[in-house]
C-alpha positions as CSV (number, residue, x, y, z in Angstrom):
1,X,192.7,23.6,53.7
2,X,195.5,22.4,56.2
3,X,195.4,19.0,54.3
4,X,195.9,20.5,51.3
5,X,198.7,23.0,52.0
6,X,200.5,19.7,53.9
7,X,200.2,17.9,50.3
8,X,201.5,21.0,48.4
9,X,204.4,20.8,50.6
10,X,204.7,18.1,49.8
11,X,204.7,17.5,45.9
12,X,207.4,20.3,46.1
13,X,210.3,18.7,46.0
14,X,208.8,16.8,43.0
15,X,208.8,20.4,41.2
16,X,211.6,21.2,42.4
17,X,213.3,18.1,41.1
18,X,211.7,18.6,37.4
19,X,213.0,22.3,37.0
20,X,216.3,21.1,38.3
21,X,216.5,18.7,35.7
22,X,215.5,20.9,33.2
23,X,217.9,23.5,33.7
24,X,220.5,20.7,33.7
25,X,219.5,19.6,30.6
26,X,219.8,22.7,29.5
27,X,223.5,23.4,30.5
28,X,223.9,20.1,28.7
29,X,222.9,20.7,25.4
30,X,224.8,23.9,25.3
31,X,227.9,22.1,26.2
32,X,230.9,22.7,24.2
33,X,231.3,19.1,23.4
34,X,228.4,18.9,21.9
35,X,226.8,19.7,18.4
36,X,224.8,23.4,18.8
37,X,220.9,22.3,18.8
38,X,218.4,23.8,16.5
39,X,217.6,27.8,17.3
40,X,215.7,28.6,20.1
41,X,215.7,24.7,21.7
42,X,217.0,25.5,25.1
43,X,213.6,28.1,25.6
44,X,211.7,25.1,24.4
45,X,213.1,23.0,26.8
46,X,212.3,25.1,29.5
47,X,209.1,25.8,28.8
48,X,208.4,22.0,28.4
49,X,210.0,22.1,32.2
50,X,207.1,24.8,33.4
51,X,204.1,23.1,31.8
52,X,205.2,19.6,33.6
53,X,205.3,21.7,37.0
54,X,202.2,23.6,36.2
55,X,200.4,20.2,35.1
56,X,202.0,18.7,38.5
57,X,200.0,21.8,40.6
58,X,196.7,21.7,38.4
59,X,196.6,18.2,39.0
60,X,197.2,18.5,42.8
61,X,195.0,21.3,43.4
62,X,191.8,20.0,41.6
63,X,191.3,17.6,44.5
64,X,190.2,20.2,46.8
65,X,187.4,22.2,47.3
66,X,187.3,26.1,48.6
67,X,185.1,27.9,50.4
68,X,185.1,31.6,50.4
69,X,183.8,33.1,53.5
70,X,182.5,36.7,53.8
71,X,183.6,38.7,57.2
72,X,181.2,41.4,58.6
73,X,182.5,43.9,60.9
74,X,180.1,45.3,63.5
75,X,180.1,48.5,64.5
76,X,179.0,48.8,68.4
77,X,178.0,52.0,70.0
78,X,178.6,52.7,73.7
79,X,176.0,54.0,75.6
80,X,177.1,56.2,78.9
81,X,174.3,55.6,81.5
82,X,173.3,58.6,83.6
83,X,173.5,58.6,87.1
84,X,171.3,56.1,89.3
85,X,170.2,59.2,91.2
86,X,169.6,61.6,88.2
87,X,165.5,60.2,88.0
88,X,163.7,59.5,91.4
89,X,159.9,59.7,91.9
90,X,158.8,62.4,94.9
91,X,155.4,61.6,97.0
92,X,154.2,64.6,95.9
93,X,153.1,65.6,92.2
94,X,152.0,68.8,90.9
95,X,151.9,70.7,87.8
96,X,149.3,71.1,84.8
97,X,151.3,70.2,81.8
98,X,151.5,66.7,80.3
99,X,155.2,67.1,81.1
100,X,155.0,67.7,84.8
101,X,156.0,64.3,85.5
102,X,158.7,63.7,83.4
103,X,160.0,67.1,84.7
104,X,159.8,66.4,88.4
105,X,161.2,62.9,88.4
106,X,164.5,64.3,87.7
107,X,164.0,67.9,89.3
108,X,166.7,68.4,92.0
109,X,167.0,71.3,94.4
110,X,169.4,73.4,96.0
111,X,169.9,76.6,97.9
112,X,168.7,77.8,101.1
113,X,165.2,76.9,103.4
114,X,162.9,78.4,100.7
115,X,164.2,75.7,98.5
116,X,164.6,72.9,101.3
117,X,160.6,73.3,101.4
118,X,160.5,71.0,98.1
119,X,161.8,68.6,99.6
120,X,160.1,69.3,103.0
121,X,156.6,68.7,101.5
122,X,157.7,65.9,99.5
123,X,157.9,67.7,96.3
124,X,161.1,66.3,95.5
125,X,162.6,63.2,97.3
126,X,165.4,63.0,100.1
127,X,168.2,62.1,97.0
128,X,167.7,64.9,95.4
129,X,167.9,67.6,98.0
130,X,170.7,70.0,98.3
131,X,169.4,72.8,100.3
132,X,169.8,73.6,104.2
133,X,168.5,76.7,106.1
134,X,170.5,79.8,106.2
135,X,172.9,79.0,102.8
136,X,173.9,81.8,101.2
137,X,176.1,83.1,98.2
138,X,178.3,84.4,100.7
139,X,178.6,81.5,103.3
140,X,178.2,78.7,101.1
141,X,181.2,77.1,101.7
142,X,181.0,76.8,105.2
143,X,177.9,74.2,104.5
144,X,178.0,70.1,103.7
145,X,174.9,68.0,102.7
146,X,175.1,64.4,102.8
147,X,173.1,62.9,100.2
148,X,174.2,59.1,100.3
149,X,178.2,59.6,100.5
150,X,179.1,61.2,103.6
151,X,179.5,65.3,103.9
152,X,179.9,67.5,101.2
153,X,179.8,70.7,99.8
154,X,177.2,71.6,97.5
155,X,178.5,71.8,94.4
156,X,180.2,68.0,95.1
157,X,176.9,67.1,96.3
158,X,175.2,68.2,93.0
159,X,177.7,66.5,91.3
160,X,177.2,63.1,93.1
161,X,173.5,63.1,91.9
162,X,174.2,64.6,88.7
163,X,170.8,65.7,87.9
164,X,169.2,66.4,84.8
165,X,167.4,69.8,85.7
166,X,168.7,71.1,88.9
167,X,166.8,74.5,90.3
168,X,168.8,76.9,92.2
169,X,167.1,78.9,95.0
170,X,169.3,80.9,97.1
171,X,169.3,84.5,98.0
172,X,167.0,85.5,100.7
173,X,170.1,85.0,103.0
174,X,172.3,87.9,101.4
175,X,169.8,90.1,101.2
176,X,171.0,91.9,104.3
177,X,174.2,90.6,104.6
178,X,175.3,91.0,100.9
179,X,175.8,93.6,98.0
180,X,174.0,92.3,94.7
181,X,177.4,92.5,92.6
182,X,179.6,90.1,94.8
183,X,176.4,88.1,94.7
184,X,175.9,87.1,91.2
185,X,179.7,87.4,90.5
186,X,179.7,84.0,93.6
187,X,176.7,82.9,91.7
188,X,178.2,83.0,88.6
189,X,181.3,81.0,89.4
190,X,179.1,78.4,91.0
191,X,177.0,77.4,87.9
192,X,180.2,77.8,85.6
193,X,181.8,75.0,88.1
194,X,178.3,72.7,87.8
195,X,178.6,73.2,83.7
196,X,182.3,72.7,83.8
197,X,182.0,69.0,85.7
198,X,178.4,68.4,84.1
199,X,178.1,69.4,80.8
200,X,174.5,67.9,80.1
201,X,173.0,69.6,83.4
202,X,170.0,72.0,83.0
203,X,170.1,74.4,85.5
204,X,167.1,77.1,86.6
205,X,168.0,79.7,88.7
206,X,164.9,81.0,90.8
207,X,165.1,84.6,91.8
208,X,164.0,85.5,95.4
209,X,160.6,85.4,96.7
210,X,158.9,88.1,98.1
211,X,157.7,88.7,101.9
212,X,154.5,89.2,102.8
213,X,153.9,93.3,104.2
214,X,153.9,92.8,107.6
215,X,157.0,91.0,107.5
216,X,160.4,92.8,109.0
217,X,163.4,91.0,108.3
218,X,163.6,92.1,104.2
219,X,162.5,94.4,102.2
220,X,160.8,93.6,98.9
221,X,162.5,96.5,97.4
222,X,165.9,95.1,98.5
223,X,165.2,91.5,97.0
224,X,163.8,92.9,93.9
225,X,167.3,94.8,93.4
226,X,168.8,91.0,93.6
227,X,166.7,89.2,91.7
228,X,167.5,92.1,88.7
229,X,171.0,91.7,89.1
230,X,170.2,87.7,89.3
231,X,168.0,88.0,85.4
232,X,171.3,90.1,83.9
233,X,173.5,87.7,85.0
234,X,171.5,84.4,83.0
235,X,171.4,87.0,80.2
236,X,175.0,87.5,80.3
237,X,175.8,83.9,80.4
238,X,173.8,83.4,77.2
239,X,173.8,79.5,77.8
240,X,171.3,77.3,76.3
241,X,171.0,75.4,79.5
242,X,170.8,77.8,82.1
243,X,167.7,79.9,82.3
244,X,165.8,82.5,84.9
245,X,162.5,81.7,86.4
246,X,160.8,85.0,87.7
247,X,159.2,82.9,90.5
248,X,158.9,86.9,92.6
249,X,156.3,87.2,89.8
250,X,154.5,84.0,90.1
251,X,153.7,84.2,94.1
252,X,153.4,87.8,94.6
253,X,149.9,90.0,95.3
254,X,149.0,93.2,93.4
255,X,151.1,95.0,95.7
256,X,154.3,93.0,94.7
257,X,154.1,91.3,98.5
258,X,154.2,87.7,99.4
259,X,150.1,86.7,98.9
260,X,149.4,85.7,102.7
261,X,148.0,82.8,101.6
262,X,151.7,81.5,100.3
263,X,153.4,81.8,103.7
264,X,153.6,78.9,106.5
265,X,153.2,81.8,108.8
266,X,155.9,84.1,109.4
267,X,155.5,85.9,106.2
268,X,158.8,84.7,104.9
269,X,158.8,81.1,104.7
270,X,156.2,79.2,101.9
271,X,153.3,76.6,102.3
272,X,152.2,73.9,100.3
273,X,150.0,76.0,97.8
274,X,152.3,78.3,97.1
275,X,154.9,75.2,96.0
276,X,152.0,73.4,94.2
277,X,151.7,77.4,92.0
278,X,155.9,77.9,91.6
279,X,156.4,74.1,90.0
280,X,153.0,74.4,88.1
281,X,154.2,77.3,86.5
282,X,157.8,76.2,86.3
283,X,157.1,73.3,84.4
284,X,154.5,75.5,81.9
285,X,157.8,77.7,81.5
286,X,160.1,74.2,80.5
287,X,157.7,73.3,78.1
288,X,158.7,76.9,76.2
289,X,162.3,75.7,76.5
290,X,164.5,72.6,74.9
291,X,165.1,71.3,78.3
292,X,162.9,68.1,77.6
293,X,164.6,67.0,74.5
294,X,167.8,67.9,76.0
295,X,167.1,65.3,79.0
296,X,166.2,63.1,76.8
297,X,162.5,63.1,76.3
């Protein structure tokens, strides 16, 4: 194609010079010293002049050969990895449904000691534990976790993982140092803040476990006040991805009291067993819920 665009060039002063001609013909035999020529010979002439320059192209163009070449446009479609923390495998499985492991590979935890157990018993690995002993609604920002990036404060922390299903567990703490309003309203604000910076995060929000009868610290009365206040507030929010898990229901004994059997002792704090029962039937609970095809499964 260069070759023959460099040989065009150059037969064009060739054209050029025939058309020139031409036209000067023309002038001439419309010159006043001259006899007039037949009707309509100058348009004759000229188009004699435009078929020896077409001729001249024809000629000059026939010795090359084109190729037409199609051009496909690909359309390529970004994909946004999550997190390298988001899916970890704990030491510890549980659960009944076929789900269970899907679930707790990207499970993360955070709250107060009842929810630092998880990760205690290996329910939930190291990475994906935000909970300390004593956090509360109303003195969470006093505490920082560390969770691969230096101190934090928990909702940072969450963020840094950026977990697919995060359960919330905090609560026992305000029971006696708290009101139920200013707790959910601090509750509230916190998950609007993990929704706000993650928009794909599932969140469950646990309500408060019972104690067992002869324990003194709370009262199960007290705690079940909460943990309504804690189910209207999910209801309120109305959010596909944030939903209530009556775990008060799932551990307690006819008598609505911690079964004995749950507690590591003091009638507050839970054991193995009772863990295995609260993720067996959180993950039943998931599989009523979109959560899996919202993560992705």
């Amino acid at each position: 194609m260069k070759n023959f665009l460099y040989s065009l060039r150059s037969k064009a002063h060739i054209i050029c010079f025939i058309l020139f001609m031409s036209i000067i013909s023309l002038f001439s035999l419309t010159s006043a010293d001259m006899p007039a020529p037949p009707p309509r010979c100058a348009d004759t002439v000229l188009v004699s002049a435009m078929n020896s320059a077409s001729e001249a192209i024809s000629e000059e163009m026939s010795q090359y050969t084109f190729t037409t070449t199609t051009v496909t446009t690909t359309t390529t479609t970004t994909t946004v990895s999550v997190s390298p923390y988001a899916v970890c495998a704990p030491t510890t499985y549980t659960g009944s449904s076929p789900n269970s492991h899907f679930y707790q590979d990207r499970l993360a935890v955070a709250g107060d000691s009842l929810a630092l157990g998880l990760d205690v018993y290996g329910f939930v690995p190291d990475i994906h534990n935000i909970a300390g002993e004593s956090v509360s609604m109303w003195n969470l920002d006093y505490f920082t976790f560390d969770v691969g990036a230096g101190e934090m404060g928990l909702i940072d922390a969450v963020e840094y993982i950026h977990p697919q299903l995060l359960y919330i567990s905090i609560g026992m703490n305000d029971v006696n140092m708290n009101y139920p309003e200013p707790y959910v309203t601090r509750y509230r604000e916190v998950i609007d803040e993990l929704i706000r910076r993650m928009p794909d995060i599932n969140i469950v929000v646990a309500s408060i476990t019972p104690v067992c009868s002869y324990c003194e610290v709370v009262r199960n009365d007290i705690i079940r006040e909460y943990n309504a206040a804690l189910e209207q507030m999910v209801k309120d929010m109305d959010s596909p991805q944030v939903i209530y898990f009556d775990v008060y229901s799932v551990v307690c004994d006819e008598n609505l009291d911690l079964r004995e059997d749950y507690t590591s002792g003091d009638g507050l704090h839970l054991y193995i067993p009772c863990y295995n029962d609260i993720l067996s039937a959180l993950f039943d609970l998931l599989d009523t819920t979109d959560f899996k095809a919202r993560m992705g499964g």
